[in-house]
N, C-alpha and C positions, 0 to 999 in steps of 0.2 A: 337668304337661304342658310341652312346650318351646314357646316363642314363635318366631310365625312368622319366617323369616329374610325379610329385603328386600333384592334384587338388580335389576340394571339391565341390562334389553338395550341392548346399543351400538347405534344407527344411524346411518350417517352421515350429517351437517349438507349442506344445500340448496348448491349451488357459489355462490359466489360472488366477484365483482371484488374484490381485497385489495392496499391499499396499503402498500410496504414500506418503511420510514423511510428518508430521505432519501440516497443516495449507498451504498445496499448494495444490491450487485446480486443476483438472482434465485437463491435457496438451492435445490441439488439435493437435500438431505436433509432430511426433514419434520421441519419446525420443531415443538419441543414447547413447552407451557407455560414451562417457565422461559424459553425465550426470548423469548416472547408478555411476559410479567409483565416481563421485562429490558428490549426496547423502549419499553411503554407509560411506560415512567422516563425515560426522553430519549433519546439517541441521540449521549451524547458516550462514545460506547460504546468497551470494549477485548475483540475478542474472546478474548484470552487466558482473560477469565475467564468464559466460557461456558463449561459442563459437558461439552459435547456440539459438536464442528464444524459448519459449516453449508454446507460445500460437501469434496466430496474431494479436490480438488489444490489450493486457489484460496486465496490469501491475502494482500490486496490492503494493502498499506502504508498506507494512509488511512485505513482502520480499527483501526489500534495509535494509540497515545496518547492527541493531543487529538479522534481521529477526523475525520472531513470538511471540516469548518469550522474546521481548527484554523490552517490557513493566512489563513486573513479573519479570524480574531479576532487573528495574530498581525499584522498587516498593519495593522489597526485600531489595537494597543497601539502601534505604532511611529509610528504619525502621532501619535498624542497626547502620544509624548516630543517628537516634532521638534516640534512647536508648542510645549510649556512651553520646548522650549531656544529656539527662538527668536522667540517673541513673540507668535503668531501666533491668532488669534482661532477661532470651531467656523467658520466658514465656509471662512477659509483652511483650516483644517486637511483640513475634506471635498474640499476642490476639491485640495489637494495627495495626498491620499488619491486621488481618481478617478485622477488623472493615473497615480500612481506603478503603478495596478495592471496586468497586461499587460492587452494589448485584447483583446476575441473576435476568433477566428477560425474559420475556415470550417472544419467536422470531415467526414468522408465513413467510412461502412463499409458491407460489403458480405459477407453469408456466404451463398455457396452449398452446393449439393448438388453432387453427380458430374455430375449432367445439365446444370448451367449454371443449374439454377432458382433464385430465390432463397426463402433460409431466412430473413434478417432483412436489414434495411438500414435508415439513416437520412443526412442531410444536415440537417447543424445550425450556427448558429453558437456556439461553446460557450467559455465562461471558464478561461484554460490556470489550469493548478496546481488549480481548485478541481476534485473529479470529478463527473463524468458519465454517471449513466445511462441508458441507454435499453432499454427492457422492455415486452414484449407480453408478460402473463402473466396465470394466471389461478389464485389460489388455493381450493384446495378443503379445506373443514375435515374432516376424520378424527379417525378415533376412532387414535390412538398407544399407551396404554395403560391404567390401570385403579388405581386407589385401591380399597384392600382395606381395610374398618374394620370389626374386630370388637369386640361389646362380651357381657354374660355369656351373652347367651343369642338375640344376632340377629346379620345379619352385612349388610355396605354394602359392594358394587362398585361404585364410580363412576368412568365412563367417562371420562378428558382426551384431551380435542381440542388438535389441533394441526391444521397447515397444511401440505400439498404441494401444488408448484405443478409447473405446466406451461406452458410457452412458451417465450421467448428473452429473454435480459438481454447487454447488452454492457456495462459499464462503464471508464470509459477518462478519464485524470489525462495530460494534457500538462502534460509540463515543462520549461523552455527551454532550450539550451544556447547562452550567448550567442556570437554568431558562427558558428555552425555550424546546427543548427537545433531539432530536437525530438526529446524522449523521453517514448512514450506508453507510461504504465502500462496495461495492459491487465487487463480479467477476462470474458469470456466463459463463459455457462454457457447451454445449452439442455435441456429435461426435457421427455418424452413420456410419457403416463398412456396406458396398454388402455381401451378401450373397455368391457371389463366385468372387472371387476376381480374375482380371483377370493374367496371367503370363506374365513376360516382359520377352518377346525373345530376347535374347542377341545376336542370330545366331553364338555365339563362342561355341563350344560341351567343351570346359574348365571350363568354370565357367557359369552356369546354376540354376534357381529351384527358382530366386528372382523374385516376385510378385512385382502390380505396387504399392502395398499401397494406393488406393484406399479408400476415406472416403469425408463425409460432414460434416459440423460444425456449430455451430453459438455462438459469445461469446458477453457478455455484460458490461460492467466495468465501474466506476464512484461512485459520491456520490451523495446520495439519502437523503433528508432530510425528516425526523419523528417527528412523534407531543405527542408519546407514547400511541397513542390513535387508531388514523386511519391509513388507512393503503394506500403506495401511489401506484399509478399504470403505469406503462412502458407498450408500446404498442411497440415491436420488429420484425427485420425479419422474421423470422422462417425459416428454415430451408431450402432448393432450393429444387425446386419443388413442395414447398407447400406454403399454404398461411399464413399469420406472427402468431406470437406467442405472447401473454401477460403476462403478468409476475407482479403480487399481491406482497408487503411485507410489514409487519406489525412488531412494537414493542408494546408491551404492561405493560407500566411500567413508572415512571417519573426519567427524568435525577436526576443524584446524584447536593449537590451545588456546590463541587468543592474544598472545603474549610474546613479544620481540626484541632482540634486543639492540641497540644502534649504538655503540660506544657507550657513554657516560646514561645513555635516554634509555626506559624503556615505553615500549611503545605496547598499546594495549588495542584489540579490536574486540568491540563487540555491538554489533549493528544491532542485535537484539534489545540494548536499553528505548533505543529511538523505535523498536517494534510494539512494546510492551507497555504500556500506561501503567502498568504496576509498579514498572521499574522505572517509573520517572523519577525519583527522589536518587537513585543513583545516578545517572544522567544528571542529575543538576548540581551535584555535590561536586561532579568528576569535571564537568565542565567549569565550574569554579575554582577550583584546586589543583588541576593539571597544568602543566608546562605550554601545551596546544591544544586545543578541542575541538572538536565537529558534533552538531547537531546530529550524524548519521551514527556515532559510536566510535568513533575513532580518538584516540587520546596519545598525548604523548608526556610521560612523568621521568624523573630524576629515579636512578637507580638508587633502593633505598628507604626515598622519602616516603614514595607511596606503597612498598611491598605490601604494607596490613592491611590499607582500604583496597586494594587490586584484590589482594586474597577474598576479602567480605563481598566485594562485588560479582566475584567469580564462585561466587559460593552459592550468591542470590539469583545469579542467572542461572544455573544449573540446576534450581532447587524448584522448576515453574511444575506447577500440579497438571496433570495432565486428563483430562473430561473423556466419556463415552456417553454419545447421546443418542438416545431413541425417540423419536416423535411419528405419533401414529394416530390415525382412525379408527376409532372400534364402532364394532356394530351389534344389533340386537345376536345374543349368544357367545359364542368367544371369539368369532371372528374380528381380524384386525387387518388395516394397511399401512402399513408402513410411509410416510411421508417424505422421512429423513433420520437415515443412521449412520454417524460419522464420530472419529474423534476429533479432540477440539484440545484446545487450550485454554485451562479456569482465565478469567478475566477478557478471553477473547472470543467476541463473537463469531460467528454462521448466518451466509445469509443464502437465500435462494428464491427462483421465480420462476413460476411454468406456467407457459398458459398463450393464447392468442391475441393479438390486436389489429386493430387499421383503422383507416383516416374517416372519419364523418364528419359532415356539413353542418355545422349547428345554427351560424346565424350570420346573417350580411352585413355590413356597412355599406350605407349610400355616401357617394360622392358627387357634391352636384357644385357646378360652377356656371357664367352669365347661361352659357346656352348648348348646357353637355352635364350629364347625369351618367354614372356608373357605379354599380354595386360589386360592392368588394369582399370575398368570402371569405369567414373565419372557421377554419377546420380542428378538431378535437383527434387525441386518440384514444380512446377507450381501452382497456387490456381486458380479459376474462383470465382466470386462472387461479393458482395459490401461491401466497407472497410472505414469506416469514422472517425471523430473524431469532435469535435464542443465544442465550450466554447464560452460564454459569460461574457462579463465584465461590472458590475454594473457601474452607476454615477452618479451624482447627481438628474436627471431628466430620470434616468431609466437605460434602456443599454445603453452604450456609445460604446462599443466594442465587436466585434464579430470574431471570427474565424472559418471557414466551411471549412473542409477537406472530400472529397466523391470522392471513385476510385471505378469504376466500371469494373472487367476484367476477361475473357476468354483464357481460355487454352485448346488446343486439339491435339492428335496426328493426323494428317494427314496420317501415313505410316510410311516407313521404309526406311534406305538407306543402303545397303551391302557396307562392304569395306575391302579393303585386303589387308593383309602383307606380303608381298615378300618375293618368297625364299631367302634366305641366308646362307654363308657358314660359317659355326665354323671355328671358330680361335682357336689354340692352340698345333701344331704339327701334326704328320703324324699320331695320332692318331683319328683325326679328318678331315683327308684331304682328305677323300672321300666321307663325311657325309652332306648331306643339309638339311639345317632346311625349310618345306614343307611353301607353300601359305596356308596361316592363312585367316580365314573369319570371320569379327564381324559387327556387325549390331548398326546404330543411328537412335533415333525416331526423325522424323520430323515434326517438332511440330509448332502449328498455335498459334500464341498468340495476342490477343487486349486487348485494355485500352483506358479506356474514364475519364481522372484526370478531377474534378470538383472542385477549391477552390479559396475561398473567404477571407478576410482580411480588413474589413476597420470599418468606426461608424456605430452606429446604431445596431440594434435587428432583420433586417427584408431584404433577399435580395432575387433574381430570377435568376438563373441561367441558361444560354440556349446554347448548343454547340451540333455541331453535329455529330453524334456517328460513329464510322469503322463500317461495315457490317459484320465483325465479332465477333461482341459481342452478334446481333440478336437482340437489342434493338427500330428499327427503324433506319429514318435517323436523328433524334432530339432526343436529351434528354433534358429535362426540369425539375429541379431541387429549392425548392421552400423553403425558411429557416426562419425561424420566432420565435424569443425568446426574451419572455417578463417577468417583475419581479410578484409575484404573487400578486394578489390583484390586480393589472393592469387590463385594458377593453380587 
């Protein structure tokens, strides 16, 4: 006789309140196991080596290397040089430590809706250079997908959970530009869960109970330039289905100089070289010729030797051009929609993502062994929505260089397709040689997908993009795409 197989209905886990390690803001795509098992390790985390992204436009600099804290632990190592060089006891060293690090200051954001209402806000005092979350969310454990273990003659579906969330996260890294004023890393994401989320029919009676994960999103990321004063304004998609969303942020407070002095040493900050790939060549010069360095911008020189490369350095950070960008839809007549208007920083990109997703059934794997067979399912996530990315490049007579990446695309299930596993006879002796393993039924979603890729590459601040669209996107038969980024103070 063949022994009973043992499988596992999926249901999903009770909602509840989930903390997400320190300084990563709110993931639009459901967190699986490996990255559950990757946090609960610490959180001097790189996400390079995650398997799987964790948001779709968003890739926030503080999360590569030494990750969030990596600016206080290098800030830490450099007081404990300035003390052994000059003398200086653990007291002095913490009290020159407090002193050297910038002060809090006063943070302000604000995202609305079309109607004026608000979607998130905060008023914080917050520590520049270390980041900054702020997040209303709330995680819900899901079933994501299924451990298939067979052994001669039983078989084990077991369900892994992960986490998707829904709420608002802002995450935001000020950093100083001495004499001039601030630059905020920014990461915004927002995620919306259905109220009844629908079930994906597997048509296998084995493994059952997994929903599609079902959600919409919108996320925003980039660097935003501050004047300590006012406050700058981003005009965004908003959410699908509705009309775009704006988003206020405010510093209020004057950048630190940058510049310290420790007896014989001075010591220099500016996080902004490790921000800027333009200013890598200072960054590598400074770290070669300084007394101490940190990959995060922190140095420490000989009163003196370096005054003239400090002044050139501090000349070149303060001198970064600064972008207004408009990106929009235009239509038959003069009508236009607005996609994306923000300012920016020449050399530093914008990125953002609006749009819905969830889980589809694409296709099985069979597991068969002497006298036990079990199909094992491989799930997709499709997203629908619009996905971009934009930077421009300053030159002497303004932008000289542009880059415009815009994908516009659509995912739907169309239905279903049954498919089935032949009978089969067990192998393994006359104890099995009357036994047939039964026609198995499992079911693929059939799924409709479009894309309308939209990008651009060449000189100049200003181009028009005009291609025309699949009919399954619902867009029309033309899309018309309008890009424009100019230095400020510019006409």
């Amino acid at each position: 006789m063949i022994l009973t197989s043992l499988l596992l209905c999926a249901t999903p886990c009770p909602v509840q309140e989930t903390l997400l390690p320190q300084g990563l803001p709110m993931p639009t795509m459901p967190l699986g196991p490996n990255h559950m098992e990757y946090f609960h390790e610490g959180f001097g985390m790189n996400l390079e080596e995650l398997e799987s992204p964790l948001w779709y436009s968003l890739d926030p600099s503080w999360l590569h290397g030494d990750g969030p804290q990596g600016y206080l632990r290098a800030a830490r190592e450099r007081a404990e040089f300035i003390a052994e060089a000059n003398g200086w006891d653990a007291p002095e060293m913490e009290a020159w430590l407090r002193a050297s690090l910038p002060q809090p200051v006063k943070f302000n954001f604000r995202l609305n809706d079309a109607q004026g209402a608000i979607v998130a806000s905060a008023t914080r005092s917050i520590q520049p250079v270390n980041p900054t979350v702020f997040s209303a969310s709330t995680g819900h454990h899901v079933v994501t997908e299924f451990d298939v273990e067979i052994a001669q003659s039983a078989v084990l579906a077991a369900p892994r959970h992960g986490l998707l969330f829904e709420g608002s996260s802002f995450g935001v890294r000020l950093v100083p530009v001495p004499g001039k004023g601030w630059l905020a890393e920014v990461a915004l994401s927002l995620s919306q869960l259905p109220d009844d989320d629908q079930p994906l029919d597997t048509g296998y009676t084995a493994i059952r109970g997994k929903t599609r994960l079902a959600q919409s999103f919108l996320e925003f990321g980039g660097v935003i330039p501050l004047d300590g004063e006012n406050s700058a304004a981003i005009k965004l998609p908003g959410l699908p289905g509705g009309r775009g969303m704006s988003l206020e942020i405010q510093v209020v407070g004057k950048a630190p100089s940058g510049l310290h002095r420790a007896g014989r040493l001075v010591c220099l900050d500016l996080p902004l070289l490790a921000l800027d790939p333009a200013l890598d060549g200072y960054l590598e010069d400074l770290i070669t010729s300084a007394d101490w360095a940190s990959s995060e911008g922190l140095f420490v020189l000989h009163a003196g030797d370096g005054e003239l490369q400090i002044e050139e350095v501090l000349a070149a950070a303060s001198g970064q051009a600064e972008v207004v960008y408009r990106l929009e839809r235009l239509f038959e007549g003069r009508e236009s929609m607005p996609v994306l208007e923000s300012p920016g920083i020449a050399g530093l990109p914008l990125t953002f993502a609006s749009g819905t997703a969830f889980d589809a059934l694409v296709q099985w794997d069979v597991e068969i062994a002497q006298s036990a067979r079990v199909a094992d399912p491989n799930f997709s996530r499709p997203a629908s929505g619009v996905f971009g990315r934009i930077l421009a490049v300053a030159g002497p007579g303004g932008i000289s260089h542009s880059e415009v990446s815009v994908r516009w695309a659509n995912a739907a299930v169309t239905g279903s397709r049954a498919l089935h596993l032949a009978e089969g006879q067990p192998l393994g002796g006359t104890d099995f040689s009357s036994s047939v393993l039964p026609m198995q039924r499992v079911d693929v979603d059939l799924l409709s997908q479009s894309e309308l890729p939209l990008e651009w590459s060449g000189p100049g601040g200003e181009t028009t993009m005009r291609q025309s669209a699949p009919s399954g996107l619902g867009m029309g038969k033309e899309v018309t795409l309008h890009y424009l980024a100019r230095l400020r103070g510019d006409g």
